[in-house]
TIVORO-840142 format. One record per atom (N, C-alpha, C): z, x, y. Coordinates in steps of 0.2 Angstrom, whole numbers, padded with zeros to 4 digits, always signed. Example, Ala and Ser with C-alpha at 12.3 -4.5 7.8 and 13.67 -1.06 7.14 Angstrom:
2
+0039+0066-0028/+0039+0062-0022/+0039+0066-0016/+0035+0064-0011/+0036+0068-0005/+0039+0064+0000/
//
This chain:
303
+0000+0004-0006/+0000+0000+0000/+0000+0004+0006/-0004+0003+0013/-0006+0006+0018/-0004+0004+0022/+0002+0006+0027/+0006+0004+0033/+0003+0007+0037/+0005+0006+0045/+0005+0010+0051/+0008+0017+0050/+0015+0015+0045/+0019+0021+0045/+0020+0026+0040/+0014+0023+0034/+0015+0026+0028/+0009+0024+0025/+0006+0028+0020/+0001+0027+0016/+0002+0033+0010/+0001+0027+0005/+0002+0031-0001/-0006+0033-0005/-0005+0037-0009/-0013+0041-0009/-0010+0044-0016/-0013+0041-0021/-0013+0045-0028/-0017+0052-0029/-0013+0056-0033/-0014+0064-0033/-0010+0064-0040/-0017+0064-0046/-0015+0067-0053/-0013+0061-0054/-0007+0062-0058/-0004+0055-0060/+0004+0053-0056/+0001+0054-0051/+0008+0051-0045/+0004+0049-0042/+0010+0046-0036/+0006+0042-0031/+0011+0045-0023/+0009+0051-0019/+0012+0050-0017/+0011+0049-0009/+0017+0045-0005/+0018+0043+0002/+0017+0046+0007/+0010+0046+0013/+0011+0050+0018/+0013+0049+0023/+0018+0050+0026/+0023+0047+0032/+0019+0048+0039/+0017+0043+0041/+0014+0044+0049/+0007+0049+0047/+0005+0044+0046/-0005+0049+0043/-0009+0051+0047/-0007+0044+0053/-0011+0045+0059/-0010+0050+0064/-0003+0054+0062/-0002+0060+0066/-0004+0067+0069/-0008+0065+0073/-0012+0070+0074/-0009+0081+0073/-0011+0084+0071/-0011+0091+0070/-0013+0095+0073/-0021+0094+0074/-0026+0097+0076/-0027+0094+0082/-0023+0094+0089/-0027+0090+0093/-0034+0091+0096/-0036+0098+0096/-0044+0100+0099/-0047+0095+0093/-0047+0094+0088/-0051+0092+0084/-0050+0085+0080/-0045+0084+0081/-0042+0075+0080/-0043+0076+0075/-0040+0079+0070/-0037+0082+0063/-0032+0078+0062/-0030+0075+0057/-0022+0070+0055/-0019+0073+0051/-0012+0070+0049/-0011+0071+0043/-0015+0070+0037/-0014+0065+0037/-0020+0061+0033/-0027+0065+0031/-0031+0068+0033/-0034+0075+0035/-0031+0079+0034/-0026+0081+0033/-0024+0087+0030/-0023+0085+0023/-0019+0079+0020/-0019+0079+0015/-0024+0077+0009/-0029+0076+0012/-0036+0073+0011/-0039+0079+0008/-0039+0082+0013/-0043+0089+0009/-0039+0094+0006/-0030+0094+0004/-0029+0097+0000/-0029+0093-0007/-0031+0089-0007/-0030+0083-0013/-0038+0084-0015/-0045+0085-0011/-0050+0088-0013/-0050+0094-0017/-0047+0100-0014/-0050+0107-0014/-0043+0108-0020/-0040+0107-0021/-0033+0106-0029/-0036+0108-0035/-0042+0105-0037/-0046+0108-0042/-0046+0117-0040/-0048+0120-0037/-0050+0125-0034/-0044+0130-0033/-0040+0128-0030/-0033+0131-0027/-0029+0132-0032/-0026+0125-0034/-0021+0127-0039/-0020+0133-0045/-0028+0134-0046/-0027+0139-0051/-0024+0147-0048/-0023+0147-0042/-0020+0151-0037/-0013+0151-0034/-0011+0145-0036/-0004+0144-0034/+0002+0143-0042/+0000+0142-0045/+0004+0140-0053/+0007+0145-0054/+0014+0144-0054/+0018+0148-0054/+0022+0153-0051/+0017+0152-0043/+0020+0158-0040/+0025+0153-0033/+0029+0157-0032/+0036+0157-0026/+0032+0156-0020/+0035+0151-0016/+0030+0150-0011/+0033+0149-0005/+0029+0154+0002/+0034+0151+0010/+0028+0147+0013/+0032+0142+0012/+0029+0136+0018/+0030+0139+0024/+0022+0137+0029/+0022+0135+0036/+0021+0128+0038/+0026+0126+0042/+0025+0119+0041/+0027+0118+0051/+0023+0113+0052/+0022+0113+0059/+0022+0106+0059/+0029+0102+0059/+0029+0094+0060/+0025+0091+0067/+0025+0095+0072/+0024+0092+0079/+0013+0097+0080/+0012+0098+0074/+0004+0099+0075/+0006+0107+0076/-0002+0108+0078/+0001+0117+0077/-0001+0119+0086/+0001+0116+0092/+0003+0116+0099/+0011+0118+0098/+0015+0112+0092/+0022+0113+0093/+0027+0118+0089/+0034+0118+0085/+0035+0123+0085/+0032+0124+0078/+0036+0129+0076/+0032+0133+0068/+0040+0135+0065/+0041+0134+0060/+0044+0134+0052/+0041+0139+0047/+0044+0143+0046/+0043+0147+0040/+0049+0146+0036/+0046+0142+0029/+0050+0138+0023/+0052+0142+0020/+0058+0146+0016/+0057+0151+0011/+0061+0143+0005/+0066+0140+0006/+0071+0139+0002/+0069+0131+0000/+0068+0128-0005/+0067+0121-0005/+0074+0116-0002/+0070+0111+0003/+0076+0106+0004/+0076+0101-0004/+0083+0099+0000/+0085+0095-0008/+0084+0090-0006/+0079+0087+0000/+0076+0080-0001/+0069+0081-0004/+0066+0085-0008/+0060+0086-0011/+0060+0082-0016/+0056+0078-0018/+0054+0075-0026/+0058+0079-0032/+0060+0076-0036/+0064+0081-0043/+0057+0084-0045/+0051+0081-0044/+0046+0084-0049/+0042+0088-0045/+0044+0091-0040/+0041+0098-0037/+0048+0104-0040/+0040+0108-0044/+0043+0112-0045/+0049+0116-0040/+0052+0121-0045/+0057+0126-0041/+0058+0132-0042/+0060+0138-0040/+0063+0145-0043/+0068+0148-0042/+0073+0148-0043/+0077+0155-0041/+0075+0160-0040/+0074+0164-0035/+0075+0171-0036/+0078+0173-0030/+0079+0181-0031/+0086+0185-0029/+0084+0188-0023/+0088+0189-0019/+0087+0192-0013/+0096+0195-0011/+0095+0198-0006/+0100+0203-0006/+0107+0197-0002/+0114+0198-0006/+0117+0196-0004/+0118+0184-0007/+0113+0185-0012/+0112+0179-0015/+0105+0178-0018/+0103+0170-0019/+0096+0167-0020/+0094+0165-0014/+0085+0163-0016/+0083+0158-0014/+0081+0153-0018/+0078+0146-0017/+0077+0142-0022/+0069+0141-0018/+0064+0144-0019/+0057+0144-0020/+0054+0139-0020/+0050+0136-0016/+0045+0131-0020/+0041+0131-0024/+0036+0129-0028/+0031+0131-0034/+0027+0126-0035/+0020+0127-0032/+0017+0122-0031/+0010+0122-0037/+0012+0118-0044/+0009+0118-0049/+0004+0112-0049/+0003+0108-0046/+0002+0101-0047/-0004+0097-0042/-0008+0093-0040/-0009+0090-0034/-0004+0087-0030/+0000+0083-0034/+0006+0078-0031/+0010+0083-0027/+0012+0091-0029/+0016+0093-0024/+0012+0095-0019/+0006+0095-0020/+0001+0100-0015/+0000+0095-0009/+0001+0089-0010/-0002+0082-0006/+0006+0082-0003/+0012+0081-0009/+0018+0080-0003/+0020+0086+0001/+0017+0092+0002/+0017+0098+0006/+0013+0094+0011/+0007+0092+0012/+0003+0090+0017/+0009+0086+0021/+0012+0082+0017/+0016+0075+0020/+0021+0077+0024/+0024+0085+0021/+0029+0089+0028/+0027+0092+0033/+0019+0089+0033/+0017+0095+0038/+0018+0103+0037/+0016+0103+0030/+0013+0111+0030/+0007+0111+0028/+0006+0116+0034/-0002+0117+0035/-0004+0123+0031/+0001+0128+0031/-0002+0135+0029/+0003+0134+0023/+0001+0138+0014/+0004+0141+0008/+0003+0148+0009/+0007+0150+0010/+0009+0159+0010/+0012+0160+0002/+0008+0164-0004/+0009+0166-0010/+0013+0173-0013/+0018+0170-0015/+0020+0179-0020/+0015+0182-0023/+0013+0188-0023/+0008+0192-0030/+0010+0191-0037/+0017+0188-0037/+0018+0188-0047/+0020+0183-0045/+0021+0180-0052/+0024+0173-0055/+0030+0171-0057/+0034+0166-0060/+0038+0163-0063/+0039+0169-0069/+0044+0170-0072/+0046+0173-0078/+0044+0180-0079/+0040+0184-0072/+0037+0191-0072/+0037+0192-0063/+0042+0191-0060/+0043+0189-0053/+0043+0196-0053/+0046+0202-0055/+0045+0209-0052/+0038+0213-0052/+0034+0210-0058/+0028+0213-0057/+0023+0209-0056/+0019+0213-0050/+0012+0205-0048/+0006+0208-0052/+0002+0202-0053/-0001+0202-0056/-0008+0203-0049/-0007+0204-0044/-0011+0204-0037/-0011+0209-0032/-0015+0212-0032/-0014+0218-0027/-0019+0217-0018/-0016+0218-0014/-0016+0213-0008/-0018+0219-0003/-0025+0221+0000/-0028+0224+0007/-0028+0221+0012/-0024+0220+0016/-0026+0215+0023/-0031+0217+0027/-0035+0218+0030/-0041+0222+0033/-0041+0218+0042/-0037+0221+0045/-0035+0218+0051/-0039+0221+0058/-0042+0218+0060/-0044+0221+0066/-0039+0222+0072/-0043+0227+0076/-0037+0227+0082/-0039+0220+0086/-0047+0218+0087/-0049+0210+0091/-0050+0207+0087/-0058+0202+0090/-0061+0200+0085/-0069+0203+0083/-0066+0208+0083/-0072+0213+0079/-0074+0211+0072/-0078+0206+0069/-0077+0205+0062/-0085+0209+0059/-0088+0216+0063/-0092+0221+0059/-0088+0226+0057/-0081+0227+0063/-0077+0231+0062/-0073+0231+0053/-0073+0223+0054/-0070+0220+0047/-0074+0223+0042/-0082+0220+0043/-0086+0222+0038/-0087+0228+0033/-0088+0233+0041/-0087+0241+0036/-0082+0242+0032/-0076+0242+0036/-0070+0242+0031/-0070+0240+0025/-0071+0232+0023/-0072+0230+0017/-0076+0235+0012/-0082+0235+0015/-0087+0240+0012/-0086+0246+0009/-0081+0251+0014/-0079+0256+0013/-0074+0255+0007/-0069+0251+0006/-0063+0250+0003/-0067+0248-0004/-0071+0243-0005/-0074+0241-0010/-0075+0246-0014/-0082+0251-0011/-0084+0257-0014/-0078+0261-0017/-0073+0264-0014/-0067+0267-0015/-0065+0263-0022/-0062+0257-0022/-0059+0253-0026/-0065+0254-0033/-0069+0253-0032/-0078+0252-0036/-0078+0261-0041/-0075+0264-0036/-0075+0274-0039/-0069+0273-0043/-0062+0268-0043/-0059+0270-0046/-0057+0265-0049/-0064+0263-0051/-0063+0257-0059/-0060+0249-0058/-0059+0248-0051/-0054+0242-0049/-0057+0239-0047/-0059+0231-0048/-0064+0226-0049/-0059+0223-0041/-0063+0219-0037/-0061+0215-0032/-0066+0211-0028/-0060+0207-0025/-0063+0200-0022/-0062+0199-0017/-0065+0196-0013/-0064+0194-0005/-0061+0188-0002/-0058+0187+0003/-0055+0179+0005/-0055+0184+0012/-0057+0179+0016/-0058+0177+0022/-0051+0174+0024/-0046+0178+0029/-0038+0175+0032/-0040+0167+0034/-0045+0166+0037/-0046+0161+0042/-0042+0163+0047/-0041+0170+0048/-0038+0171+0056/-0044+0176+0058/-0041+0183+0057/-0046+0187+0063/-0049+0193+0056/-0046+0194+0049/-0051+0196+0045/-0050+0195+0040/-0049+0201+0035/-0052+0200+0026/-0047+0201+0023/-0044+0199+0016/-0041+0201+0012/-0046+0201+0007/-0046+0209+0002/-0048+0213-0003/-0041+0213-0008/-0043+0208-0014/-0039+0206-0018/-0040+0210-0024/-0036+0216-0027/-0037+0217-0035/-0032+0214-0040/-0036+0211-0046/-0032+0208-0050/-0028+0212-0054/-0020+0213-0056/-0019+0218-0059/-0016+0215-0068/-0014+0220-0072/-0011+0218-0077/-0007+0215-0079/-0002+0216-0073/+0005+0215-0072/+0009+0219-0077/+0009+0225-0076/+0011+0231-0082/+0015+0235-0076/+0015+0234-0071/+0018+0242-0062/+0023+0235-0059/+0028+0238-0060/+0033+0235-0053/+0029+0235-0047/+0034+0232-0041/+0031+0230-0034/+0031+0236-0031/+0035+0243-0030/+0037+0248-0030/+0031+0254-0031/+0029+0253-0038/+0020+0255-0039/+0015+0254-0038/+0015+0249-0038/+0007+0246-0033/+0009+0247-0026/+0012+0242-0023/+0015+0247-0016/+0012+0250-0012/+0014+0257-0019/+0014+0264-0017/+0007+0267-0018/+0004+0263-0025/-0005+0267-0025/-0008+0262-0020/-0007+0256-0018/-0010+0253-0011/-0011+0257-0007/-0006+0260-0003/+0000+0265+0003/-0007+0270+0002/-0005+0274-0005/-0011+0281-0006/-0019+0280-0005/-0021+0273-0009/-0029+0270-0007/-0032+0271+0001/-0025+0266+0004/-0026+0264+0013/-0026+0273+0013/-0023+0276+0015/-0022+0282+0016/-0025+0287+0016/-0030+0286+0009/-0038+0289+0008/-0040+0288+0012/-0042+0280+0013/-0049+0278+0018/-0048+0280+0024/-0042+0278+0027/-0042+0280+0033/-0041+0289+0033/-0041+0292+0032/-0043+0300+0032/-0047+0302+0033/-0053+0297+0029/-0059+0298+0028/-0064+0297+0035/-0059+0290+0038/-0064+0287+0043/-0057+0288+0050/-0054+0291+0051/-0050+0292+0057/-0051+0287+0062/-0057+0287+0065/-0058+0284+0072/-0058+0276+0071/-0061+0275+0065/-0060+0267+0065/-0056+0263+0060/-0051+0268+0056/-0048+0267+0052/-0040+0268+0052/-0033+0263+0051/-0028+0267+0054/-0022+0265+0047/-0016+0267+0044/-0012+0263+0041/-0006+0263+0046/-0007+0264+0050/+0000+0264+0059/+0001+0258+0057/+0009+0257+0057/+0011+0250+0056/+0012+0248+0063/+0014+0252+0067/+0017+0252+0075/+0007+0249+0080/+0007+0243+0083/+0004+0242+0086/+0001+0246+0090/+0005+0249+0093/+0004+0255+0097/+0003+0259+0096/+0004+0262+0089/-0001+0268+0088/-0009+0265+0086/-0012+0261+0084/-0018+0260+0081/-0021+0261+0086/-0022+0260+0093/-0027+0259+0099/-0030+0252+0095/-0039+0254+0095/-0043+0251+0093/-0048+0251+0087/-0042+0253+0081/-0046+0253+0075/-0042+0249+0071/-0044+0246+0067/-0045+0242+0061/-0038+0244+0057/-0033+0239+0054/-0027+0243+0052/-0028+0239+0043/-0026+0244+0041/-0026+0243+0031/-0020+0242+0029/-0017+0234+0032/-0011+0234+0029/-0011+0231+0021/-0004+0234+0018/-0004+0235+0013/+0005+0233+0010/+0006+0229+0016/+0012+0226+0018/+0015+0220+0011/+0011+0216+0012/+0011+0212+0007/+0011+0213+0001/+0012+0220-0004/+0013+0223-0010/+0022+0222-0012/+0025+0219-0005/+0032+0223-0008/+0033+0216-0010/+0040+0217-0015/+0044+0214-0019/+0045+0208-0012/+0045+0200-0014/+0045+0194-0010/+0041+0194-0001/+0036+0198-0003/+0031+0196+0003/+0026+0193+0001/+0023+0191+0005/+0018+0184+0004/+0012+0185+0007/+0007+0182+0004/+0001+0182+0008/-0002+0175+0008/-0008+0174+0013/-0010+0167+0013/-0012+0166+0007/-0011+0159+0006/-0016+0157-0001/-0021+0155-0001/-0028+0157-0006/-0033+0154-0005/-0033+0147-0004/-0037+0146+0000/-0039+0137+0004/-0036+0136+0006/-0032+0138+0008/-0023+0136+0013/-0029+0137+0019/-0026+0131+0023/-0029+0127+0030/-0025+0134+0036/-0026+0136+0042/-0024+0141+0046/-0022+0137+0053/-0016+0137+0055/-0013+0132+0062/-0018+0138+0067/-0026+0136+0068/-0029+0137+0072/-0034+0131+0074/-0036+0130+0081/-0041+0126+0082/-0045+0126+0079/-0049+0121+0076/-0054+0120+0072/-0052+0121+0067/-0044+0119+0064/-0043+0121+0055/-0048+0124+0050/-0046+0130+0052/-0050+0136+0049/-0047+0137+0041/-0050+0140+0036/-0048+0139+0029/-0049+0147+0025/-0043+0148+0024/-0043+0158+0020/-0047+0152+0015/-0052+0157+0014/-0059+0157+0009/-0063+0162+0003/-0061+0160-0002/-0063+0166-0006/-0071+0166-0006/-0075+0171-0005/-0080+0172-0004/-0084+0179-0007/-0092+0178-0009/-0095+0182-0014/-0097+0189-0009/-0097+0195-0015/-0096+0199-0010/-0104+0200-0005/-0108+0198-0010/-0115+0197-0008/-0115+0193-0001/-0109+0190+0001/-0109+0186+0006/-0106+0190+0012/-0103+0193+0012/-0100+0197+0018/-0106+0198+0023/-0112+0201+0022/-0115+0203+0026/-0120+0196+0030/-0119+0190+0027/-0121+0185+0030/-0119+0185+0038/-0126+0185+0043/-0123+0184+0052/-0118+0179+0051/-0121+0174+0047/-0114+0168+0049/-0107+0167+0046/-0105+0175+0041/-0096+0173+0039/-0093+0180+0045/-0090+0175+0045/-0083+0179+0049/-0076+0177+0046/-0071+0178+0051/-0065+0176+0046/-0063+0168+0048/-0065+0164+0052/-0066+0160+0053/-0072+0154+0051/-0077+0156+0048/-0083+0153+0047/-0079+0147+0042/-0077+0144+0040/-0074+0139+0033/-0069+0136+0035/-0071+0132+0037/-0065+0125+0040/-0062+0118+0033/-0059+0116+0036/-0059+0109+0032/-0064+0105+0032/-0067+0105+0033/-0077+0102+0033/-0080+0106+0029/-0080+0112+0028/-0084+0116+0026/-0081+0118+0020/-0076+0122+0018/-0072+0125+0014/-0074+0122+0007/-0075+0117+0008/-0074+0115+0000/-0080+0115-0003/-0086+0115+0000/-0093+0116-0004/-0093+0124-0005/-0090+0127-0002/-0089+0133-0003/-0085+0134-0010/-0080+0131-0009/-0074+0132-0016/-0077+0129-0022/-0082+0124-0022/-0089+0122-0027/-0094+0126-0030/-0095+0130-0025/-0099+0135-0028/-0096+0142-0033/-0090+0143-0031/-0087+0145-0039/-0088+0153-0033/-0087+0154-0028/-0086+0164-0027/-0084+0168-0031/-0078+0165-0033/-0073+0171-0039/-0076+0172-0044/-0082+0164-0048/-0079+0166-0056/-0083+0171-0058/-0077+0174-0064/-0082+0177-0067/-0079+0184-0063/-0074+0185-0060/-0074+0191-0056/-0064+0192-0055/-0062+0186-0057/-0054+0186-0056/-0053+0187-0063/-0056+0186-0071/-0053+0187-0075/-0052+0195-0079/-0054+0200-0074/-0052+0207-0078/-0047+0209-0075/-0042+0208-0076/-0037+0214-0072/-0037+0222-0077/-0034+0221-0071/-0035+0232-0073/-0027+0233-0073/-0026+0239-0075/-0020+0243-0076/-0019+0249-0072/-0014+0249-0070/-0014+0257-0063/-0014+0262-0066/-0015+0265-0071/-0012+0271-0073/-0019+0275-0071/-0025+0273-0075/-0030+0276-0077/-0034+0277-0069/-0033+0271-0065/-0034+0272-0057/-0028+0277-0053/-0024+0276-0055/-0019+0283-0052/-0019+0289-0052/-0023+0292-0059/-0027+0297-0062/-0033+0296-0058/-0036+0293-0057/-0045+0294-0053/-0043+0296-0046/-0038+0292-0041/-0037+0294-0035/-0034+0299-0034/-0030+0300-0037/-0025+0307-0037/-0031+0312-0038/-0037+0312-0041/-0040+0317-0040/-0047+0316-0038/-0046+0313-0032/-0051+0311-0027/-0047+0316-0022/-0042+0315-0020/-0036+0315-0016/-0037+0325-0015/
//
């Protein structure tokens, strides 16, 4: 049944409630709730295989993304019993995680006004080792050729030492270069061969390449973070919607596609994003994961 104030919208085998549909988010583009959870109830096919399993921080912007911003770690105990949940440890206690396995939790996220799913690298039941190894490719502007090289550069490096990898577009200002791992290296060592990779490239390419964590040291070159490797950091999730104008969409995309004039990190919206997610970018390319040792051995003597 469909009120002024609620509308209920089946997802899977629930049915769940959108509170205030007609509430706008996006105002440049008269985006709703409703429209947000529209399209994460579309693109669930696609996504979820991205999220099962892993600890999740919600960004949840009740008053639209003009108002304030929420970063979620711990689930409230007004959540459905049937969204998932996790413990995990943090210093001085837990947190209880969200885990979004399903459609029905993916749609009543939309209904908290969470726009953006930011991902752990590893899973439920192997929480210290990830199974995701995370490049951020960050421009100093919006330089997205700056992006480009970088990608390119990094690819071929990754390609020299046997590490297969994927591309997702942040939907903000670049790239994320994703390697699939074994899950056999704590967070600790991946990390740390991330840390050594960025570290190569940028030696290699000095002038446009930096791993300066300090803003102020980069100037105007492209920084290779490698941040999101540690134990309880997060990255955006693919198809996760971005609190920018024009609800822009992190989008995994083919490598052959990078050099397209029309991707940038922004090109894949909620309009667009999901014929995107139809055409299948990844398959066929996320299911080798690799192991670090024998890549540890190849850089260490590149190095």
């Amino acid at each position: 049944m469909s009120t002024s104030s609620t509308r209920a919208v089946r997802a899977g085998r629930r049915t769940v409630d959108i509170h205030r549909p007609d509430k706008v988010l996006f105002p440049e583009d008269g985006i709703t709730k409703a429209d947000l959870a529209a399209y994460y109830r579309a693109v669930a096919p696609h996504m979820l295989p991205h999220l099962r399993g892993r600890p999740l921080m919600l960004e949840r912007l009740p008053d639209g993304i003009g108002g304030p911003r929420f970063m979620q770690k711990d689930t409230p105990a007004g959540y459905p019993d049937w969204v998932h949940r996790v413990e995990v440890a943090k210093e001085g206690g837990t947190v209880t995680h969200t885990v979004c396995d399903d459609t029905a939790t993916l749609v009543h996220l939309a209904d908290q006004a969470c726009v953006t799913l930011h991902r752990w690298q590893s899973r439920t039941g192997h929480l210290e080792t990830p199974d995701r190894m995370v490049f951020d490719l960050d421009p100093a502007g919006d330089d997205f050729d700056a992006v480009r090289r970088a990608a390119h550069r990094l690819g071929e490096l990754l390609d020299a030492l046997r590490l297969p990898s994927t591309l997702m577009t942040t939907g903000s200002r670049g790239l994320h270069v994703i390697v699939p791992l074994d899950g056999q290296s704590d967070f600790d060592e991946v990390r740390a061969f991330a840390h050594d990779v960025a570290a190569t490239l940028a030696a290699a390419h000095p002038r446009e390449l930096t791993t300066a964590a300090r803003k102020q040291a980069r100037g105007d070159r492209l920084y290779l973070d490698v941040q999101r490797n540690g134990y309880a950091q997060t990255a955006v999730a693919p198809y996760s919607v971005r609190a920018r104008p024009g609800a822009p969409v992190a989008t995994p995309l083919r490598w052959d596609q990078l050099d397209d004039p029309a991707t940038q990190a922004r090109r894949w919206t909620v309009t667009t994003a999901l014929e995107q997610a139809r055409s299948g970018p990844w398959d066929g390319s996320t299911a080798r994961p690799r192991a670090l040792g024998p890549a540890r051995r190849r850089l260490d003597a590149l190095r």
